[in-house]
TITORNU-712750 format. One line per field, with one value per residue: residue number from 1; y, x, z of N, C-alpha, C in turn; chain. Coordinates in steps of 0.2 Angstrom, whole numbers, padded with zeros to 4 digits. Example, Ala and Ser with C-alpha at 12.3 -4.5 7.8 and 13.67 -1.06 7.14 Angstrom:
BEGIN
pami <- c(1, 2)
nyy <- c(-0028, -0011)
nxx <- c(0066, 0064)
nzz <- c(0039, 0035)
cayy <- c(-0022, -0005)
caxx <- c(0062, 0068)
cazz <- c(0039, 0036)
cyy <- c(-0016, 0000)
cxx <- c(0066, 0064)
czz <- c(0039, 0039)
fivex <- c(A, A)
***
This chain:
BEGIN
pami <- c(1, 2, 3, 4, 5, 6, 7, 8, 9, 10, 11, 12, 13, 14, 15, 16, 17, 18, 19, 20, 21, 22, 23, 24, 25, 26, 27, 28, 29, 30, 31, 32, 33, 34, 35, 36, 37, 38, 39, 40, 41, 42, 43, 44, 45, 46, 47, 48, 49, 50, 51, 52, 53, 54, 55, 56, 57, 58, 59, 60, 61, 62, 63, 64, 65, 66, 67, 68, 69, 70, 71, 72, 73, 74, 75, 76, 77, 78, 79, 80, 81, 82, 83, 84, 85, 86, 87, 88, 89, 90, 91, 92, 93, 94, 95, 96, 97, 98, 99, 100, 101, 102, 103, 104, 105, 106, 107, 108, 109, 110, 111, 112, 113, 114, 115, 116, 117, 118, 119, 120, 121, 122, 123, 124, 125, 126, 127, 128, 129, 130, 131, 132, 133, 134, 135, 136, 137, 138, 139, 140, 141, 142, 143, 144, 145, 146, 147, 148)
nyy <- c(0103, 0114, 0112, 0099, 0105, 0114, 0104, 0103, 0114, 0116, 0108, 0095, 0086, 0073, 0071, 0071, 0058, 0055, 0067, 0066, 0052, 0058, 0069, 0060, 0051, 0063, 0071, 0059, 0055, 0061, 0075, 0086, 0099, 0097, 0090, 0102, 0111, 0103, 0103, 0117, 0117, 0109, 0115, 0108, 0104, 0100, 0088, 0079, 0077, 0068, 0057, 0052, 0049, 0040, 0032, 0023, 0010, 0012, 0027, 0034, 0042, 0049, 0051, 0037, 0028, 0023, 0010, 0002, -0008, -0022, -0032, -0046, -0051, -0062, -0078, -0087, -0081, -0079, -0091, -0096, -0090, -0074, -0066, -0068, -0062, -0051, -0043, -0046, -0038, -0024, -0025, -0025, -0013, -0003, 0004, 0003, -0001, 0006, 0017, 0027, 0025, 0036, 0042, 0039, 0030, 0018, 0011, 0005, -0007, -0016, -0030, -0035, -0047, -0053, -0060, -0070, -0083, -0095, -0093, -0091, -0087, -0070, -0056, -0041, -0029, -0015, -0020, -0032, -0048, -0058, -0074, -0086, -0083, -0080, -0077, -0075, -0072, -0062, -0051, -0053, -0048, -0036, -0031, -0034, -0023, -0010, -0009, -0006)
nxx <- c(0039, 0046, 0059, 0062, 0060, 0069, 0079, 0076, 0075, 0078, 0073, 0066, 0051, 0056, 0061, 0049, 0041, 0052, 0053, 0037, 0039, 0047, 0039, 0028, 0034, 0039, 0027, 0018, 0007, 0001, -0004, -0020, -0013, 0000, 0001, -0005, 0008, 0020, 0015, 0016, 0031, 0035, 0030, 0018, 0002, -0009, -0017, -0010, 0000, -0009, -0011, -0001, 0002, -0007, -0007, 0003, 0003, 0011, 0008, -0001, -0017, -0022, -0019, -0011, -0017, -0018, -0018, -0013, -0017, -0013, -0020, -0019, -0019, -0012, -0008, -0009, -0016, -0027, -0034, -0035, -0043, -0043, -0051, -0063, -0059, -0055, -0067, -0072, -0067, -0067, -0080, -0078, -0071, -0077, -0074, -0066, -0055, -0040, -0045, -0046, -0051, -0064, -0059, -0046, -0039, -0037, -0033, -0035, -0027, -0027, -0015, -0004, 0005, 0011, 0023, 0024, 0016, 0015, 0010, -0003, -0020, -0016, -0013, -0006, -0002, 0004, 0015, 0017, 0012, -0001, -0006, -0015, -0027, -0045, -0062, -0067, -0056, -0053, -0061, -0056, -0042, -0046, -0053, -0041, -0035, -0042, -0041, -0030)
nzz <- c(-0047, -0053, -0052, -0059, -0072, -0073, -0076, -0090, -0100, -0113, -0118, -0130, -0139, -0139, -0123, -0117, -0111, -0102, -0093, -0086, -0081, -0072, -0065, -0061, -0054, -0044, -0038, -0036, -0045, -0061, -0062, -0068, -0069, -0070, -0080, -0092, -0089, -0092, -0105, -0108, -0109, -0116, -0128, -0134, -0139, -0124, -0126, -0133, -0125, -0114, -0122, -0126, -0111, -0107, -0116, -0110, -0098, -0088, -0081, -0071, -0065, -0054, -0037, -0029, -0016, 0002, 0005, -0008, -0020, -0030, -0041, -0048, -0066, -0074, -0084, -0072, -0063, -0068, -0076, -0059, -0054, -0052, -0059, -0050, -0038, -0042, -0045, -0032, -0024, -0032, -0026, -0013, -0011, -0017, -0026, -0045, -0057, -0058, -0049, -0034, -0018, -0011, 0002, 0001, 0005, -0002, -0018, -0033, -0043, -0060, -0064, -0077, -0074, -0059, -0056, -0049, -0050, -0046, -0034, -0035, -0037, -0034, -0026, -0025, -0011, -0007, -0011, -0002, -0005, -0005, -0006, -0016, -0015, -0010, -0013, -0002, 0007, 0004, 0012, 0025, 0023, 0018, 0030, 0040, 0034, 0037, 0051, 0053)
cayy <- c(0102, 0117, 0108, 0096, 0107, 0116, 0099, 0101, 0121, 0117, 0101, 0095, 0081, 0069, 0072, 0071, 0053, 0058, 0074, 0063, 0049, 0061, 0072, 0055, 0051, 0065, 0071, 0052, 0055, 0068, 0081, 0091, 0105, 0095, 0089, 0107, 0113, 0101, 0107, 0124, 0118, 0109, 0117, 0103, 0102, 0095, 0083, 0075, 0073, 0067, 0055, 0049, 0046, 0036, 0024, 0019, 0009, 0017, 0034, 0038, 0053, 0048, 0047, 0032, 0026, 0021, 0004, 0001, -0017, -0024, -0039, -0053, -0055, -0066, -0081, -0092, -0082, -0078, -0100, -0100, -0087, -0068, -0064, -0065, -0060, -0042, -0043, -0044, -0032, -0019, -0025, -0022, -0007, 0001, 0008, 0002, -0003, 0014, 0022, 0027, 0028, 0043, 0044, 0039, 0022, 0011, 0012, -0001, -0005, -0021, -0029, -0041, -0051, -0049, -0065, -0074, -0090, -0102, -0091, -0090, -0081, -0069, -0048, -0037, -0023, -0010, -0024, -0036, -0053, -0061, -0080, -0091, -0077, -0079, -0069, -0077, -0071, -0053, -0047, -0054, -0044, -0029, -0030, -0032, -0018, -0004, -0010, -0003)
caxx <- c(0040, 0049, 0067, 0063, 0059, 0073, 0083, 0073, 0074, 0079, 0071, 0059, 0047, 0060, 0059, 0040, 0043, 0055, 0046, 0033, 0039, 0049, 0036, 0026, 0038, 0039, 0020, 0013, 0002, 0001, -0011, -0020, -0011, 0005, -0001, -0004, 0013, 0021, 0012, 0021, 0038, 0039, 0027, 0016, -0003, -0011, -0022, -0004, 0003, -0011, -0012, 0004, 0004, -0014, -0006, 0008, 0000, 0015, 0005, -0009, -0019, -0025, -0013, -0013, -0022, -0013, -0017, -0011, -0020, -0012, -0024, -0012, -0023, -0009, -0014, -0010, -0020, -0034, -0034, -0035, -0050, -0042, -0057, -0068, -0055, -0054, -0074, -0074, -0060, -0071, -0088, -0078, -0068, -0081, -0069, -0066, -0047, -0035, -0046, -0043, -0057, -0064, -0057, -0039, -0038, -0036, -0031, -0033, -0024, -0025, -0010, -0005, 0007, 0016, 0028, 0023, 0014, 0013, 0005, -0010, -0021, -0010, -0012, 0001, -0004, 0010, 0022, 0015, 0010, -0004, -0005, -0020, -0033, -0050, -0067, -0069, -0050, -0053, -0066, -0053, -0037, -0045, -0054, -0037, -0030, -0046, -0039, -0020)
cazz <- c(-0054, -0054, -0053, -0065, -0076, -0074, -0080, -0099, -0101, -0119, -0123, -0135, -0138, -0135, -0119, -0114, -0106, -0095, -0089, -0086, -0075, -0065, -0064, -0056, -0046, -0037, -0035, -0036, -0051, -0066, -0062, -0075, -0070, -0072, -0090, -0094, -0086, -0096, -0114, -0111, -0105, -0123, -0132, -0135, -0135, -0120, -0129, -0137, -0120, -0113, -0128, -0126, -0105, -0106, -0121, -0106, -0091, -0078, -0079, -0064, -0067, -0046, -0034, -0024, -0010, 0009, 0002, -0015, -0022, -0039, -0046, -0056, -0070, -0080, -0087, -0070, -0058, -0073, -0074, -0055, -0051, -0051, -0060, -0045, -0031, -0042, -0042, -0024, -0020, -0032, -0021, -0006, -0010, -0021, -0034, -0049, -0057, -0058, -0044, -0027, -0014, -0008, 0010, 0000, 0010, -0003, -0025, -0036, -0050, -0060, -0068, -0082, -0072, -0052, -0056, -0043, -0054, -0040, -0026, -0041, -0037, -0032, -0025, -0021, -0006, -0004, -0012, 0000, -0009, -0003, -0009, -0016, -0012, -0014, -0014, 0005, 0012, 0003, 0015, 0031, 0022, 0022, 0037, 0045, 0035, 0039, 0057, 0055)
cyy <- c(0107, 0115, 0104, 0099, 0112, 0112, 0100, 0109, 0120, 0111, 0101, 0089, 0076, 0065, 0071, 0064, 0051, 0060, 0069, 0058, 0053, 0065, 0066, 0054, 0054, 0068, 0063, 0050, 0063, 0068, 0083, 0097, 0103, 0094, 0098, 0112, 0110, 0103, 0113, 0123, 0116, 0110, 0112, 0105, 0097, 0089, 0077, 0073, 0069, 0061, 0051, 0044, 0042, 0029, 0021, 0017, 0011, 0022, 0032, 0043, 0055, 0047, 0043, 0030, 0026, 0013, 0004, -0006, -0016, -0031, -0040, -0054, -0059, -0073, -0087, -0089, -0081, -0087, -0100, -0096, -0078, -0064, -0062, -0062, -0052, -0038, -0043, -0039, -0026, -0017, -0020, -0015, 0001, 0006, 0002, 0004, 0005, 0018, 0021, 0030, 0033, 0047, 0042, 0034, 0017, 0013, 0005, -0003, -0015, -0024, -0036, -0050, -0050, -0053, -0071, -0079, -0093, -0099, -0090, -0093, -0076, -0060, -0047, -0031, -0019, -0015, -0030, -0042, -0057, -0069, -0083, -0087, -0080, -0075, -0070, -0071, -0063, -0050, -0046, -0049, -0035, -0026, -0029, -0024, -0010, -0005, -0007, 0008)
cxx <- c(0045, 0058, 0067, 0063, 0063, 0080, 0083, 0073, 0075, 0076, 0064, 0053, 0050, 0057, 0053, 0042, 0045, 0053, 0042, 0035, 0044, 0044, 0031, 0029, 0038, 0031, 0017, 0011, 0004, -0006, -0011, -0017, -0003, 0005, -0001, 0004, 0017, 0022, 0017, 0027, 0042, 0034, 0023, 0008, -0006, -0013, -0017, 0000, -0003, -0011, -0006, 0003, -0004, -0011, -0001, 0005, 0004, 0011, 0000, -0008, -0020, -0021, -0017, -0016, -0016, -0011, -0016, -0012, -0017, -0015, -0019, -0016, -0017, -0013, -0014, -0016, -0027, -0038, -0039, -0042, -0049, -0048, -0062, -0066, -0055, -0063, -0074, -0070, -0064, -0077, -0085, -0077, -0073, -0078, -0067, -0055, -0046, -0039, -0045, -0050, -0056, -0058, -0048, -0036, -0035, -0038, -0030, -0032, -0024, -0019, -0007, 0000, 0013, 0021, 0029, 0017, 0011, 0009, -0001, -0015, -0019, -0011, -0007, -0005, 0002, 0017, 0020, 0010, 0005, -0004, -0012, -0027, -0038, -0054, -0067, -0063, -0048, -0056, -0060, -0046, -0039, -0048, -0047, -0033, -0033, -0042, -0033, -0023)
czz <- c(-0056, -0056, -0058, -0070, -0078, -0077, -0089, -0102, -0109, -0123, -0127, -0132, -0137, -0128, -0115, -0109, -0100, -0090, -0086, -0079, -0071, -0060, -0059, -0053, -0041, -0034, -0034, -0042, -0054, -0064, -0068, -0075, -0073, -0079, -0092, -0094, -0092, -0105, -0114, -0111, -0112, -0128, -0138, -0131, -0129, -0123, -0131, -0129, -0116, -0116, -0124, -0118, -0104, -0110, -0114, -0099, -0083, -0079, -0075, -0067, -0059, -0042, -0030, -0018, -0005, 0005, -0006, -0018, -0029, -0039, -0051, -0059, -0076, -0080, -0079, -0066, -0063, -0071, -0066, -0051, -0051, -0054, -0055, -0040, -0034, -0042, -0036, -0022, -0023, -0028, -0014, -0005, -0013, -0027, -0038, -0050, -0061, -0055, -0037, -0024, -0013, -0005, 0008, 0002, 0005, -0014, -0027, -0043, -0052, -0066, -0072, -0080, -0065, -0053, -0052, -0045, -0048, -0035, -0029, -0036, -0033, -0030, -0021, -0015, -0005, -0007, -0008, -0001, -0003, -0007, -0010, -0014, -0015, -0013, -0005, 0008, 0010, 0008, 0024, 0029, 0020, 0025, 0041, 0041, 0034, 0048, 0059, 0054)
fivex <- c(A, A, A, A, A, A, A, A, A, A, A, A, A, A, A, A, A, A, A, A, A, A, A, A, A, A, A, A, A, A, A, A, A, A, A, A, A, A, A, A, A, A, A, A, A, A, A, A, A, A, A, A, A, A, A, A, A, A, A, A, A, A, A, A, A, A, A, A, A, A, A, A, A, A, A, A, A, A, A, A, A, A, A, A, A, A, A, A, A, A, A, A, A, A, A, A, A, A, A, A, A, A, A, A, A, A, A, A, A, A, A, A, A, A, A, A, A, A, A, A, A, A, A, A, A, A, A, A, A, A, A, A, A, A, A, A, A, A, A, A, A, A, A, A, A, A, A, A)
***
């Protein structure tokens, strides 16, 4: 953080945003200490940045898992079942959307549209699209990806 923060030595609240997604960038996620860090650099309550980085869905507080699931909830995969397929992903994975399991295996995040319409119902893994998923072919994609 130190380098970044060597880019903002005079900045104000402007700035916060920035700070911010660099600051994810380079750790993964905003820590509390980073949110703290932050409040001094521009002399800004934590509670205000905190505030700010919660209203925007690019912020984690968690860093990510090995696996990274994004659930399409737009409106074709919602239409076509995503509903149950993030239901099973939670059954199976045991975390809940913007947590990352214990053992760091596996983060899931759910999201408002991947762009990928036709392969409805539709999850990403690391960028990799799965197509037409159901609650059935969740248990086999991450069986095969406890097996890597």
């Amino acid at each position: 953080m130190k380098q970044i923060f060597e880019k903002y030595i005079h900045a104000g609240r402007d700035s916060l945003i920035p700070i911010l997604q660099e600051v994810q960038e380079e750790d993964g996620f905003l820590s509390e200490n980073a949110i703290v860090e932050i409040g001094k650099l521009l002399n800004l309550p934590v509670s205000k940045i905190y505030g700010v980085a919660t209203f925007y869905n690019q912020f984690r507080f968690q860093p990510k898992g090995k696996h990274h699931v994004q659930v399409c909830r737009g409106t074709a995969c919602h239409v076509l079942g995503s509903a149950n397929v993030l239901q099973e992903l939670e059954k199976t994975l045991k975390i809940k959307n913007d947590e990352t399991s214990r053992d760091g295996n596996f983060s899931l995040e759910v999201v408002a549209c991947i762009g990928a319409c036709g392969l409805a119902p539709v999850i990403s893994i690391n960028g990799e699209f799965h197509a037409k998923v159901t609650t059935a072919s969740i248990k086999e994609i991450i069986n095969n990806l406890n097996q890597k």
